[in-house]
C-alpha positions in Angstrom: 79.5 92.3 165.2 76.9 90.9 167.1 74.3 88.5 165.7 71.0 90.1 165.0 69.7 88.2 168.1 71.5 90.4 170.4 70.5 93.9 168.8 67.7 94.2 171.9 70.8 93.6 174.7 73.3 96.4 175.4 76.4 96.1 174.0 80.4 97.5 173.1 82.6 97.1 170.6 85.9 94.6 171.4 89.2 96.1 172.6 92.4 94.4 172.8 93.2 92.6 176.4 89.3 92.0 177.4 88.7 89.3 179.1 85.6 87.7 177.5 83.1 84.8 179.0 80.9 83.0 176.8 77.5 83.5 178.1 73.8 83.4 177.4 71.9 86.8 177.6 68.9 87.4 179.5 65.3 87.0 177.2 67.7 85.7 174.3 68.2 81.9 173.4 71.8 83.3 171.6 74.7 82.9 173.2 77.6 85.6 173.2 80.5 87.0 174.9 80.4 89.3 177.9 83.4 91.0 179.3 84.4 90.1 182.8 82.5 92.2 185.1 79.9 93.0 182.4 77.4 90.0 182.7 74.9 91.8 180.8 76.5 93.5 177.8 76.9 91.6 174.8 81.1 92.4 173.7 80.9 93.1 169.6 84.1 91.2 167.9 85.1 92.3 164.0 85.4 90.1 161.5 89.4 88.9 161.7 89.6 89.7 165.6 91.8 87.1 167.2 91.0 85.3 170.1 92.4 82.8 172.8 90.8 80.9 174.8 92.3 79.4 178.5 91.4 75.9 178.1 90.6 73.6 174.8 86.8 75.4 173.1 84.0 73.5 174.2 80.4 73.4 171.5 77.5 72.3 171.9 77.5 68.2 170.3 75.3 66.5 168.9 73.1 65.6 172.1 73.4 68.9 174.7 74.4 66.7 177.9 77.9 65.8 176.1 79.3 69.2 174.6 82.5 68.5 172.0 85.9 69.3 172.9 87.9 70.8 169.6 91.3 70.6 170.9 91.9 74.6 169.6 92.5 77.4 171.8 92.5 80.1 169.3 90.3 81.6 166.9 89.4 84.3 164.6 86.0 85.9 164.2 83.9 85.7 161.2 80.1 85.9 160.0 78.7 83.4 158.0 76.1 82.3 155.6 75.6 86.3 155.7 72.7 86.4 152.6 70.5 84.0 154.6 68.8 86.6 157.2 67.4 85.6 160.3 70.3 83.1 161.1 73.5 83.0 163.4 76.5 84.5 160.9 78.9 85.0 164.3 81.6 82.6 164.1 84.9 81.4 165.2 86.7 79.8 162.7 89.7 77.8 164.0 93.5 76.9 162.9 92.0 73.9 161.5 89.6 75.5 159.3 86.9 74.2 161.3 84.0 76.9 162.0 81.8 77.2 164.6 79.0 79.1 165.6 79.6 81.6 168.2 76.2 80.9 169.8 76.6 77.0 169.9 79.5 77.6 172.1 79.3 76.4 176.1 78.2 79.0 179.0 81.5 79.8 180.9 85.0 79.8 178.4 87.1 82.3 179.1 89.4 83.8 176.5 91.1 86.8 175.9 91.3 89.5 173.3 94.5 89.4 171.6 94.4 91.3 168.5 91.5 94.2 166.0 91.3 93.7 162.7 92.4 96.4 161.3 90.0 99.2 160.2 89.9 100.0 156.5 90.7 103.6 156.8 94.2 102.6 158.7 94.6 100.2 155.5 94.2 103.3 153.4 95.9 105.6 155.4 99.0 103.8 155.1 98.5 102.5 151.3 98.8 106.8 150.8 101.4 107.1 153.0 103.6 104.5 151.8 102.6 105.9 148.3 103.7 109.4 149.2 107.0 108.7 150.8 107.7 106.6 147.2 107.0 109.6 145.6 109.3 111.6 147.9 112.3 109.0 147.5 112.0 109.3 143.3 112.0 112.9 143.3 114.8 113.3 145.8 117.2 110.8 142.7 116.0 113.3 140.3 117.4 116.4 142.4 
């Protein structure tokens, strides 16, 4: 998803392998990712999309000059605080169970795109297909 924010800027859904920059978007104060080579267009993660970064995530701290090292390299996306409109709900949330706001990330992490959610109709696709090939292996003991 991208934050509400970012509905104005052009943008794509996440596929595995990109290579992703964290990056602030022209006439927006959110930050985002961008793919390499796409400055402009905001790069949509779904909830449970698994990221790694190259070097140790770097947020914004507590005064903007020093930003805070986490000591994580991977992530998975999630949206937050998601009945309060009008806020950031884009989120990495970290091995540590720390979360963190996609948009107080710093300009310039690179990470990679390592793994989709799954989609719900894949989920249910195989659920029936599982259940059909149960259904195939009782009747073929009864015959």
């Amino acid at each position: 998803m991208c934050d509400y924010s970012l509905h104005h800027i052009a943008s794509r859904p996440a596929k595995v392998g990109d290579r992703l920059v964290s990056t602030g978007f022209v006439n927006s104060s959110t930050r985002g990712f961008a793919a390499m080579g796409e400055p402009h267009v905001a790069v949509c993660l779904r909830p449970g999309t698994e990221i790694a970064f190259d070097k140790d995530v770097e947020c914004d701290g507590t005064l903007a000059f020093f930003p805070r090292k986490l000591r994580e390299k991977v992530a998975r996306f999630t949206q937050i605080d998601m009945d309060k409109p009008h806020r950031h709900h884009d989120a990495l949330e970290f091995p540590n169970g720390k979360c963190v706001l996609v948009t107080q990330l710093t300009n310039c992490q690179y990470a990679t795109v390592l793994q989709l959610p799954a989609s719900p109709g894949t989920a249910q696709t195989a659920e029936k297909q599982a259940a059909a090939a149960e259904a195939q292996r009782r009747d073929s003991f009864v015959a």
